[in-house]
C-alpha positions in Angstrom: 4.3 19.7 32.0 3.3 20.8 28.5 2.4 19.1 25.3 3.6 20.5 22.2 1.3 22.4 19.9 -1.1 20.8 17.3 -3.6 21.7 14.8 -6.4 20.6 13.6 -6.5 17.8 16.3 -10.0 17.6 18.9 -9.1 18.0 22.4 -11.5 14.9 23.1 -8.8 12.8 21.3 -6.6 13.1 24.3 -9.3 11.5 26.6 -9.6 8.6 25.3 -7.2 6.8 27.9 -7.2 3.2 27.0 -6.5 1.0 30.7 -5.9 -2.8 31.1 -9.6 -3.7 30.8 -10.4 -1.9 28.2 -7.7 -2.7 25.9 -8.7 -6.4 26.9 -11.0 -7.3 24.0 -13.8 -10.2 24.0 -11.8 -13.8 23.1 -13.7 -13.8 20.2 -15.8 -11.0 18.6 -18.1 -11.7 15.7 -18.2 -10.7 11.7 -20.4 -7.7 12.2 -23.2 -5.9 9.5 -21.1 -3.4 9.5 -18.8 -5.8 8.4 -20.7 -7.1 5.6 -21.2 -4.1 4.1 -17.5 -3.2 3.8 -17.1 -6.6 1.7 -19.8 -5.7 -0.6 -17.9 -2.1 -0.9 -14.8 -3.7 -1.5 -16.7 -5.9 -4.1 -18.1 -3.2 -5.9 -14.7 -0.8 -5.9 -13.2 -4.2 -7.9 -15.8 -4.5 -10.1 -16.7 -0.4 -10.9 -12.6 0.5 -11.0 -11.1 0.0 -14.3 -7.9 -0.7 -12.9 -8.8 -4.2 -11.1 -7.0 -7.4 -12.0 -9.1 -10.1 -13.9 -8.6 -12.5 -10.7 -10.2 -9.1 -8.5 -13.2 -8.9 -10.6 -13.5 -12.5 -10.1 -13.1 -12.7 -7.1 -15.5 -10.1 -6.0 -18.5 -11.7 -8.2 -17.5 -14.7 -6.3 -17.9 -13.1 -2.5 -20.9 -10.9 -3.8 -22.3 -14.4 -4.5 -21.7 -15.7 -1.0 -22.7 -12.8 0.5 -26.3 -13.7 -1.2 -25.8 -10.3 -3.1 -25.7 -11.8 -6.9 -27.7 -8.7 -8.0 -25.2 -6.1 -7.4 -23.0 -7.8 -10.0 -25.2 -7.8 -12.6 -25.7 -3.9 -12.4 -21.4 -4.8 -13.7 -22.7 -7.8 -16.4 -21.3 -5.6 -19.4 -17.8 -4.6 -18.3 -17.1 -7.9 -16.8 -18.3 -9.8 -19.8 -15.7 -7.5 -21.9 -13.0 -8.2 -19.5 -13.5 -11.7 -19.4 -13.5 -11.9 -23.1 -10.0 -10.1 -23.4 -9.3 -12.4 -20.7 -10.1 -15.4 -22.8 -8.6 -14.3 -25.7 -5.5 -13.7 -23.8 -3.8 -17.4 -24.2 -2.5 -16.9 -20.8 -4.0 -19.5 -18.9 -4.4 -18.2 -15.4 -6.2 -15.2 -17.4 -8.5 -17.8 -19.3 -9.5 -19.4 -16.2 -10.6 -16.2 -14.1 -11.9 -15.0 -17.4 -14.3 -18.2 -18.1 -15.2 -17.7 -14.4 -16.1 -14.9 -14.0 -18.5 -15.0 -16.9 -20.2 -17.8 -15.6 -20.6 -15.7 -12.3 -22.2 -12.9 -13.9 -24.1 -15.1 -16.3 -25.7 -13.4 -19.4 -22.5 -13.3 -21.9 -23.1 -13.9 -25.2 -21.0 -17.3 -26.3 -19.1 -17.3 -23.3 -18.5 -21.5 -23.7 -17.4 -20.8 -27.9 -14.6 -18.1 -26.9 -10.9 -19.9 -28.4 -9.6 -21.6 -25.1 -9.8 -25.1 -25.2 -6.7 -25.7 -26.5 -5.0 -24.0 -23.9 -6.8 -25.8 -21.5 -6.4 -29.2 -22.9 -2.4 -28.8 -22.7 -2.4 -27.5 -19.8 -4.1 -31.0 -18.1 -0.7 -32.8 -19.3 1.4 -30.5 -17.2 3.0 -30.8 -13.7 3.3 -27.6 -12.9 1.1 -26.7 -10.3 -0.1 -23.5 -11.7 -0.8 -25.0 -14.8 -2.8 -28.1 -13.3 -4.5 -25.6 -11.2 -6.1 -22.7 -13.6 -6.8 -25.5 -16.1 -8.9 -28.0 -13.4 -11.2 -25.0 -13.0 -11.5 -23.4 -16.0 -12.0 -26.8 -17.8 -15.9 -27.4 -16.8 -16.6 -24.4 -17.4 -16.1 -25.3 -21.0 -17.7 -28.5 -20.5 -14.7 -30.7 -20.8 -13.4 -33.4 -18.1 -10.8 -32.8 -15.4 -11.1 -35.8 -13.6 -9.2 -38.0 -16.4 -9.3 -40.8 -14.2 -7.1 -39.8 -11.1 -4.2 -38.9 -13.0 -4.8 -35.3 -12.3 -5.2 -36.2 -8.5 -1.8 -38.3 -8.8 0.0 -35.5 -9.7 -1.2 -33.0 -7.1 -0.6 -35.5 -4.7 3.0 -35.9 -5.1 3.8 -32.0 -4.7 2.1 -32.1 -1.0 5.0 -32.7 1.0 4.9 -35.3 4.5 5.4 -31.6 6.1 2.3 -30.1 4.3 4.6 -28.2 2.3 3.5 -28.2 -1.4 6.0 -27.8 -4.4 5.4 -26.1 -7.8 6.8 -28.8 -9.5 8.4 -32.3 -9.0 11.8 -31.3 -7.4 10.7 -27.7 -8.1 10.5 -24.9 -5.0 8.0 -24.0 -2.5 6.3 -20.7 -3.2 3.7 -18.7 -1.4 0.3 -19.3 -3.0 1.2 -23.4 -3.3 -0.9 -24.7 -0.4 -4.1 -22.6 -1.5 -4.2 -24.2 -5.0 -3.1 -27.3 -4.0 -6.3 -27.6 -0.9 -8.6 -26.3 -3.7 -7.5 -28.8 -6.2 -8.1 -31.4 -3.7 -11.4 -30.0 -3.0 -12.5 -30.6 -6.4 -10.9 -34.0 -7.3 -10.7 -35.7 -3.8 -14.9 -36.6 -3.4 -14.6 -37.9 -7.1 -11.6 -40.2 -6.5 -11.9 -44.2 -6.0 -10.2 -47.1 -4.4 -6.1 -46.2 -3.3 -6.0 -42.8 -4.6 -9.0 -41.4 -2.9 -7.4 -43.0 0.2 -4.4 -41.3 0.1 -5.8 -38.0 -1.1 -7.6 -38.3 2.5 -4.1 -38.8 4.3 -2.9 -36.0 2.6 -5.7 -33.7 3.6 -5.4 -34.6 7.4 -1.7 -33.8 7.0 -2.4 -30.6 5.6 -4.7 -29.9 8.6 -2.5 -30.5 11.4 0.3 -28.4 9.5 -1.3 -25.7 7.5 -4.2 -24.8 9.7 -2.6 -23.0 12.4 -1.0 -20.6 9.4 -3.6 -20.2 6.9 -6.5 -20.7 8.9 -8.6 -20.1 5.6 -8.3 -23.3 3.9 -10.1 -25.2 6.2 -12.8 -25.0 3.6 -11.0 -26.6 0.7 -9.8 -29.7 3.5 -13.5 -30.0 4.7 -14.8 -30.3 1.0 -11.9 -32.9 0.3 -12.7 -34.3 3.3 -16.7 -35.1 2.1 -18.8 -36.6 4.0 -16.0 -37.2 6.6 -15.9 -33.9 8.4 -13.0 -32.2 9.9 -12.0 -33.2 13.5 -10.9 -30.1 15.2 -10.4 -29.4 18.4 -12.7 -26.2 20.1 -9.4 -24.2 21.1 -8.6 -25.1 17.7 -11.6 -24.0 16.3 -11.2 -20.5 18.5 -7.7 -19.7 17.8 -8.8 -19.8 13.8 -11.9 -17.5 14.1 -9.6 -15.0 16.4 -7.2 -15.1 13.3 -9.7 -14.9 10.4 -11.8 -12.0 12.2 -7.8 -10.2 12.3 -7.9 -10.6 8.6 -11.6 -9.6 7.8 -9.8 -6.3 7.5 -8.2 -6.5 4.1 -9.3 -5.1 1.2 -8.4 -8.0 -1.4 -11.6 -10.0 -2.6 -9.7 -13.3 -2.6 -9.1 -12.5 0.9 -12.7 -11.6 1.9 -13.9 -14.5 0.3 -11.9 -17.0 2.1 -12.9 -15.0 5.8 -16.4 -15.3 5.1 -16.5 -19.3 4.0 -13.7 -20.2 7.0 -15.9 -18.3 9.7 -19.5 -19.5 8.1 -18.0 -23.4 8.0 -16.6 -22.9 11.8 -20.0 -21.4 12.5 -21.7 -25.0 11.5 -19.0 -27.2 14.0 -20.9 -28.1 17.6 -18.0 -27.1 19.4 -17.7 -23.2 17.8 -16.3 -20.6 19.7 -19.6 -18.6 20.5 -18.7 -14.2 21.4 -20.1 -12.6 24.7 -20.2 -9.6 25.4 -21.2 -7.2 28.2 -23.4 -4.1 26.8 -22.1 -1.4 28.2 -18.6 -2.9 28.8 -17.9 0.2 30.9 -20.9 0.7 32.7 -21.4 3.9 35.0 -22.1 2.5 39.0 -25.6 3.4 38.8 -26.4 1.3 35.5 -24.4 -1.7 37.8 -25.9 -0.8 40.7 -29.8 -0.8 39.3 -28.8 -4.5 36.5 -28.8 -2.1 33.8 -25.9 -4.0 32.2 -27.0 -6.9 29.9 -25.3 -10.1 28.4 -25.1 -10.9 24.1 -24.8 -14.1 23.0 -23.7 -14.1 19.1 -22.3 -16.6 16.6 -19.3 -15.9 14.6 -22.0 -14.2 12.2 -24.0 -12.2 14.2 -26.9 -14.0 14.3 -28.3 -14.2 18.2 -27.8 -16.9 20.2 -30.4 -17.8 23.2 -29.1 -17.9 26.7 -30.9 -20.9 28.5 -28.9 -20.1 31.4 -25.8 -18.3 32.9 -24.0 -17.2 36.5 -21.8 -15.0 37.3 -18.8 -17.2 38.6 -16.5 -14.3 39.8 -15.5 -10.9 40.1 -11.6 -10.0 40.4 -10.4 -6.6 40.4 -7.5 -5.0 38.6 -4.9 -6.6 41.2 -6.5 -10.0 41.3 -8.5 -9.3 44.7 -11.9 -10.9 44.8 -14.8 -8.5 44.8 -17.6 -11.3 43.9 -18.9 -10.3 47.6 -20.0 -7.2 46.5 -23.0 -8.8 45.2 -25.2 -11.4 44.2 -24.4 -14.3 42.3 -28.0 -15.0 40.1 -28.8 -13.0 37.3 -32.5 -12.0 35.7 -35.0 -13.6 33.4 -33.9 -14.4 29.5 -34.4 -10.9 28.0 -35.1 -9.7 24.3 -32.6 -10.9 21.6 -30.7 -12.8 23.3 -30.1 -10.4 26.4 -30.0 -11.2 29.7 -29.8 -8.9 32.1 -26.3 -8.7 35.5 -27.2 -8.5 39.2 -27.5 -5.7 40.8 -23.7 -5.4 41.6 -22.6 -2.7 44.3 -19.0 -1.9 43.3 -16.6 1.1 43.3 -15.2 2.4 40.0 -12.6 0.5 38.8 -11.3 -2.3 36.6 -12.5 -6.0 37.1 -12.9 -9.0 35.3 -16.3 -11.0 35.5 -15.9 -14.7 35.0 -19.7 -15.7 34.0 -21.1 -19.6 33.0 -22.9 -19.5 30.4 -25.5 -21.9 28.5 -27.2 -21.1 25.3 -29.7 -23.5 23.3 -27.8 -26.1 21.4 -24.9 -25.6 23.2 -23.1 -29.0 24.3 -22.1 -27.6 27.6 -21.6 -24.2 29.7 -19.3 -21.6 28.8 -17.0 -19.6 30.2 -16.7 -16.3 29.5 -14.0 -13.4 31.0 -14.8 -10.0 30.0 -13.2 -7.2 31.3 -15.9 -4.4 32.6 -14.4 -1.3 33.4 -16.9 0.4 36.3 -16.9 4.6 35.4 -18.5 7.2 37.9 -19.2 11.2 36.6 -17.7 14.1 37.6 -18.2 17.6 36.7 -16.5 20.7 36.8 -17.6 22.4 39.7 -15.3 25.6 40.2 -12.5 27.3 37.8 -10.2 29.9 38.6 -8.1 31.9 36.4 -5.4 34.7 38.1 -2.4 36.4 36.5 0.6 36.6 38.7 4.1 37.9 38.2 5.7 34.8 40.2 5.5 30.9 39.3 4.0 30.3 42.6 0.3 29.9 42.5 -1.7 32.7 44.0 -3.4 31.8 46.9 -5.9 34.9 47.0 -7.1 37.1 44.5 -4.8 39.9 46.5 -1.8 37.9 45.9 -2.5 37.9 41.8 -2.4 41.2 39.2 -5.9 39.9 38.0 -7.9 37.1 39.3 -11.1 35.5 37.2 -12.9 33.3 39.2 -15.9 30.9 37.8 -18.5 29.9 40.1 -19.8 28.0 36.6 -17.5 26.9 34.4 -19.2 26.9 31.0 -21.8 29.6 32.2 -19.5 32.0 33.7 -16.7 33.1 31.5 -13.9 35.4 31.5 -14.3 38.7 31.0 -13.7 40.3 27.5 -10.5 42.4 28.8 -9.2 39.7 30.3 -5.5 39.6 29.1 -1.9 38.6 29.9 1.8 39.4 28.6 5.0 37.7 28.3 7.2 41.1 28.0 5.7 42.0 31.3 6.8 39.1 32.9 3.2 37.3 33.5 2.7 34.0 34.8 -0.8 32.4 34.2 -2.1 30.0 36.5 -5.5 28.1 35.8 -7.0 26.0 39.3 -10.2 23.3 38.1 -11.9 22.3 41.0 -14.1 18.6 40.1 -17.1 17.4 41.9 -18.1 13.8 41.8 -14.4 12.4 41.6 -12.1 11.1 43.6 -9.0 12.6 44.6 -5.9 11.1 42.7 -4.5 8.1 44.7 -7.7 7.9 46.5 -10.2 6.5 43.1 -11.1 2.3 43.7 -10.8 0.5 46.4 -13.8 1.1 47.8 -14.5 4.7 47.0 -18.0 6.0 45.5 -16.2 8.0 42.9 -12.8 7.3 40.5 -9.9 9.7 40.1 -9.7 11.3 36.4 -6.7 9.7 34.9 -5.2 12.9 33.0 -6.7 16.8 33.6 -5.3 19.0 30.8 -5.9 22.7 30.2 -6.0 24.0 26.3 -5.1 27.2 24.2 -6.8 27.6 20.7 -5.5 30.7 18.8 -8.3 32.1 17.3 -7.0 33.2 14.3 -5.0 29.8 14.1 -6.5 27.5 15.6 -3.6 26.2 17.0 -4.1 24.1 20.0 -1.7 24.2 22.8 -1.7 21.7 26.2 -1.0 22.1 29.0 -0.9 19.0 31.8 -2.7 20.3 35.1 -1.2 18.5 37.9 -3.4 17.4 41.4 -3.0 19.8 44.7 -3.3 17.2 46.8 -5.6 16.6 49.7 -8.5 14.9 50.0 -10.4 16.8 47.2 -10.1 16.5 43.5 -8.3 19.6 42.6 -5.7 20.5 40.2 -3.9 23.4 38.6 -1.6 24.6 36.3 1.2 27.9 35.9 2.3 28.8 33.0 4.9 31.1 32.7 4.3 33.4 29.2 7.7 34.1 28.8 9.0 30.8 29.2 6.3 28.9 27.1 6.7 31.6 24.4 8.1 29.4 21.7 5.5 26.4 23.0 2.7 29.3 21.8 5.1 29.6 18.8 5.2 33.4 19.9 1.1 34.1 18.5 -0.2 37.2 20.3 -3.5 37.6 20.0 -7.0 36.0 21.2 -6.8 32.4 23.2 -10.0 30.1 23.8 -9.2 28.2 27.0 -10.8 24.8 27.6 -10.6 22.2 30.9 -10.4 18.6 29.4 -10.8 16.0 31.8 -10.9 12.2 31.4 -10.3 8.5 31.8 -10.8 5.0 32.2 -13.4 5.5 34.7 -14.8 8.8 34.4 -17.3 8.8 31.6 -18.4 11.0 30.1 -15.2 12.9 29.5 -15.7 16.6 30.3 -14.8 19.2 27.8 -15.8 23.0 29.1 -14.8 25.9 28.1 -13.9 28.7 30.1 -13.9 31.4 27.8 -11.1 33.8 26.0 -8.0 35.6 27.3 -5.9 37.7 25.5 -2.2 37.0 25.3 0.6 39.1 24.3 4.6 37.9 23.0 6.9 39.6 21.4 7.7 38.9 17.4 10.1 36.0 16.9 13.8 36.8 15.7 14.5 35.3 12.7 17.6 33.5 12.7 20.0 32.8 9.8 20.9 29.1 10.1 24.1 27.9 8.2 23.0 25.7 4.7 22.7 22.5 5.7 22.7 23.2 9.6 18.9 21.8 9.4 17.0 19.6 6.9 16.2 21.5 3.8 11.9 20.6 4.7 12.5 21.8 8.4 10.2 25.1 8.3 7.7 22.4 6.4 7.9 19.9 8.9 7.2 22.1 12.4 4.8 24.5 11.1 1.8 24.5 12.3 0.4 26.7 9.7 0.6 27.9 5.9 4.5 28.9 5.3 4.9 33.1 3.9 5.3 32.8 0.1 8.5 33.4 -0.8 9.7 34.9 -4.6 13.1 34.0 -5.8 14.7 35.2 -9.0 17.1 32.7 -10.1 18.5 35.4 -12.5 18.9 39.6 -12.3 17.1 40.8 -16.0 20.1 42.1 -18.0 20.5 46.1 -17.9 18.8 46.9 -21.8 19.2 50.4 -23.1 16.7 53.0 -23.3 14.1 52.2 -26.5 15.7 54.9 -28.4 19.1 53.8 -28.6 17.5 50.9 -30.1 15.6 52.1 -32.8 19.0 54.1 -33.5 21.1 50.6 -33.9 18.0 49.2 -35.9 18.0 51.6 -38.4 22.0 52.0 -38.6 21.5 48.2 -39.4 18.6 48.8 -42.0 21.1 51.4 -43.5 23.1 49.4 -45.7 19.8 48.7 -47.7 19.3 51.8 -48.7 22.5 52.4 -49.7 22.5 49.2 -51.8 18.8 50.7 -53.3 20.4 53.8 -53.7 23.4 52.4 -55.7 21.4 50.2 -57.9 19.8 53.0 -58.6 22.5 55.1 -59.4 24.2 52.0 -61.5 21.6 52.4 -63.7 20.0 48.8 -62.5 17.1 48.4 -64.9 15.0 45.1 -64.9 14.0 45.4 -68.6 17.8 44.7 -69.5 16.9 41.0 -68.1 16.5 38.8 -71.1 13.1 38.7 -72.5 12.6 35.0 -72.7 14.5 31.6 -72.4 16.9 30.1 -70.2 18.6 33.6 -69.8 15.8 34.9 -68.1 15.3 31.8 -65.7 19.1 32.1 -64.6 18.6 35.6 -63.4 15.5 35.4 -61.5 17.1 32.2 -59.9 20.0 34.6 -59.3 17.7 36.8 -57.5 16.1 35.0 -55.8 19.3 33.3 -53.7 20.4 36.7 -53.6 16.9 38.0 -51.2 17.2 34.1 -49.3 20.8 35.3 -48.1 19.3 38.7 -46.9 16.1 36.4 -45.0 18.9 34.0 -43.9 21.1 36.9 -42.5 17.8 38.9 -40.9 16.7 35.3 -39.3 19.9 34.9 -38.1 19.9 38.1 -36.1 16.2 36.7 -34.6 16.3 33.2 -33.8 19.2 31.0 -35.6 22.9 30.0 -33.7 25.7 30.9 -35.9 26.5 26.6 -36.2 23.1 26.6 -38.3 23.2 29.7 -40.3 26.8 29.0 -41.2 25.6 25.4 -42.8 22.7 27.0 -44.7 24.9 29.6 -46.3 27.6 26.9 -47.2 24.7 25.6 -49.7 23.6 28.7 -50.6 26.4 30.2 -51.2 27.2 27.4 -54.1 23.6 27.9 -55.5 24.0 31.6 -55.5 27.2 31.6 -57.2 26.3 29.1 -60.0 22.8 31.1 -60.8 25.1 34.5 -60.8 27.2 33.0 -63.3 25.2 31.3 -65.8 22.7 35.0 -65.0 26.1 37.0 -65.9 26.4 34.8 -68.9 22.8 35.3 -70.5 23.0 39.0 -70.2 26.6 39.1 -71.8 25.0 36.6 -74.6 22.0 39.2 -74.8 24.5 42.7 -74.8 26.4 41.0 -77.5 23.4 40.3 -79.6 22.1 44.0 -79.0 25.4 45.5 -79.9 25.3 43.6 -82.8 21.9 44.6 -83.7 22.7 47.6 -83.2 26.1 47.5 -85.6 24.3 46.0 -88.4 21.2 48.8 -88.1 24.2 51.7 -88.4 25.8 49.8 -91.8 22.6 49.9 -93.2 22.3 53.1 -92.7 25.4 54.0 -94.0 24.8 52.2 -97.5 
């Protein structure tokens, strides 16, 4: 059996072979440091990213508060203070409440209470929209106005709740998600305020809203306890542990809001007599000699992680995997009270395998025992005693180093490795076989039930390219017999496109692991050098495979590929160029030349006057038709150029005539000069 290539990946990954015990996690497990620390991350990415909501940043000075870290959001006092004065200044209403919070929770902002709200708020406490009745109860003492108003406010929050728990966003209006929160925190505020009837009712509501809105949003049983008072919440201890299961599930979001309501709902649950209290075995998977010499310990936590004392505690039972009773394996009793909470497990004799301990437990302020089942998962060691690796030109394992072409064996694997030569071929027809010999395991079928020593769950043999590092498994199956022995063939040929057909340099590793065998064992055996010939490349019809195919089953960076969407047009050689350019520069000359031979003479322009503005007009549209033309040929369509000389065309002929016109004018008035000059003369 193989397993497809992969890169990239450790081959420990593979060991990590999860049985029934140990996927079987503690009933209840506790709200770590570790934990706490991810909340005040979270906290700090709302507050530090420019991105986050107002109701984040809010949100996250809240929870930074309850976390008893109120210093890390004033390093933030200056950006929230800005936000939560565009907040205010907003009109929105759910913007002015998180925006008058929030600088209350930083503190330190200049005339937070005299930024323009009130109105908003004011009309706001006439509504029935829940929403509305909602952002304006909390943002309204913040501005030092009343919300109570008598109980009208409570009145009207009261008859949204539904008899089902359900809460409406208006009278008549739909239930939407987000109701039930605003409606339990409303409640939380105005209920321990109320009188007489309405305060009454309000309480009715509040133990309907436990019964049928706990179970969901196991969150808000911190706005029912406030509404509740002085009258605390009665819930039941499976209750109690069901809710801390769900809201230590959720501890792993990443919204504030969220965070915030974890870490109140677990700290309030921590404070009932009857809260669900985590044990846990340390190790869970003990080896048999830490059993064997009481080197496994019980922790008693609350839902915090603060320590709880053990007064007393027995273990009641010890099933295995199958429900068999191995309790007679040992001693009942266990030690003296150890350090922080500690105490230490029998001595247990017991073969690897999975079990569950049933203990009875009693820790200081504790009502009455508990009972704990926690899995324990009993490992043994192993090591890789012997290795052997042969080339052969049959499937069939080699029995004998004379049966195989070349035979490597290992005496110690890690120590001894193969020799630098060492190689194999797939166009010879090679078959590589690889035989792992354990010491301190059991033989597959054989591990449990009584046996010193478990069975390894999976055995797997791995090829790293070198130059790669692509990593190729192989499964190595058992022999069979009484010792722990397993092997693998690979045929080279075959397996050729499993290697993706790499020649060159493979490290080869033994990977062996599971349940019960800890650690896992990861040796390498040294390199071997295989050969296989190149690929073919094959031309696939378009659309035969998905355009991303090559993309999505290589293991390694694609060849570059260059693509010319279009051939470069065949151009002439640079002299036949310059010979069409200057063909076109011709008719230039020859218009210079002709001007020239015309007898074109500047000084007949007229001297002064409107004459002599016409013709330099004239002129001038005359070179803007030869820029026009040469522009043309550069950069302009035909459409364009065409529209251009439309208008110049009109200017140029209306200069050229009224130009034509002066110099006839002026020629006349010479010519008449002139004729008066020769009659003179002649008297």
């Amino acid at each position: 059996m193989r397993i497809s290539p992969s890169r990239g990946a450790a081959p420990l990954l593979l060991l990590v072979i999860l049985g029934p015990a140990a996927r079987a996690a503690p009933l209840v497990d506790h709200f770590s440091a570790a934990d706490g620390d991810a909340f005040v991350e979270a906290a700090v990415r709302a507050l530090g990213d420019a991105d986050s909501s107002l109701e984040d940043r809010d949100y996250a000075v809240r929870l930074l508060a309850a976390l008893d870290k109120p210093s890390v959001a004033s390093g933030y006092r200056s950006s929230a203070c800005s936000v939560a004065a565009a907040g205010l200044s907003n009109g929105d209403l759910e913007q002015i409440h998180h925006g008058i919070s929030l600088a209350d929770g930083v503190g330190g902002c200049a005339n937070a209470k005299t930024w323009r709200a009130s109105e908003e708020v004011a009309d706001a406490m006439k509504s029935s929209d829940l929403r509305s009745l909602y952002h304006a109860t909390f943002a309204a003492p913040l501005l030092g106005a009343d919300v109570t108003q008598g109980d009208t406010v409570l009145e009207k929050v009261l008859d949204l709740v539904g008899s089902d728990g359900s809460v409406r966003s208006y009278p008549s209006g739909p239930v939407e998600a987000g109701n039930t929160f605003m409606a339990a925190e409303l409640l939380a505020v105005l209920v321990p305020s109320a009188k007489g009837d309405a305060k009454a009712i309000a309480l009715r509501e509040v133990e309907v809203m436990k019964d049928k809105v706990l179970g969901a949003e196991p969150a808000l049983v911190v706005q029912l306890s406030r509404a509740a008072g002085d009258k605390k919440l009665a819930i039941k201890a499976s209750k109690l542990k069901s809710m801390a299961r769900d809201l230590l599930e959720a501890s792993r979001t990443s919204l504030p809001k969220s965070m915030l309501g974890v870490y109140e709902a677990l700290k309030l649950i921590e404070s009932y007599p009857k809260a669900p209290l985590p044990i846990k075995l340390r190790p869970s998977s003990p080896s048999v000699e830490e059993l064997s010499s009481g080197g496994v310990s019980l922790l008693a936590t609350s839902l915090l992680g603060s320590p709880a004392k053990i007064k007393s505690a027995s273990l009641s039972s010890l099933s295995r995997a199958d429900g068999s009773d191995a309790s007679g394996d040992g001693d009942g009793g266990l030690g003296e009270p150890g350090a922080d909470g500690f105490r230490a497990l029998p001595s247990v004799d017991v073969a690897p395998g999975l079990y569950t301990a049933e203990f009875a437990v009693e820790v200081e302020g504790g009502e009455k025992p508990l009972v704990a089942k926690l899995p324990l998962a009993v490992s043994s060691g192993a090591d890789l005693a012997r290795a052997r690796v042969s080339v052969s030109d049959s499937h069939e394992r080699p029995l004998s180093a004379d049966a195989s072409i070349e035979s490597y064996p290992l005496a110690r694997p890690g120590k001894d490795l193969l020799p630098e030569d060492a190689h194999a071929s797939a166009g010879e027809g090679h078959h590589l076989h690889v035989e792992l010999s354990l010491e301190g395991a059991a033989a597959p079928g054989a591990g449990g039930g009584g046996s010193a020593a478990a069975a390894p769950h999976q055995v797997f043999v791995c090829f790293t390219h070198v130059e790669t590092g692509m990593d190729t498994f192989f499964v190595a199956a058992p022999l069979g017999g009484e010792a722990s022995e397993f092997a693998v063939s690979v045929s080279l040929g075959e397996e050729s496109q499993t290697f993706a057909q790499r020649s060159g340099e493979y490290a080869v590793t033994a990977l062996v692991g599971g349940p019960l065998v800890a650690p896992p064992i990861s040796e390498r055996l040294g390199s071997i050098r295989l050969g296989f010939s190149e690929a073919k490349e094959r031309k696939w019809p378009i659309y035969a495979r998905p355009l991303l195919h090559e993309t999505d089953v290589s293991l390694g960076p694609l060849p570059e590929k260059h693509h010319t969407f279009r051939e470069p047009e065949v151009r002439p050689h640079a002299g036949v160029s310059l010979l069409f350019t200057a063909l076109v520069l011709a008719p230039l000359a020859g218009l210079a030349y002709g001007m020239r031979r015309g007898g074109a003479d500047l000084r007949r322009l007229p001297a002064a006057g409107a004459g002599r503005a016409w013709c330099a007009a004239y002129q001038a549209c005359m070179v803007g038709v030869v820029l026009l033309f040469v522009t043309y040929w550069a950069t302009l369509t035909m459409a364009y150029t065409l529209r251009v000389l439309a208008v110049l065309s009109v200017v140029t002929t209306v200069t050229g005539r009224k130009a034509l016109q002066s110099l006839a004018v002026a020629d006349e008035g010479a010519r008449r000069a002139a004729d008066s000059g020769n009659h003179i003369k002649g008297d």
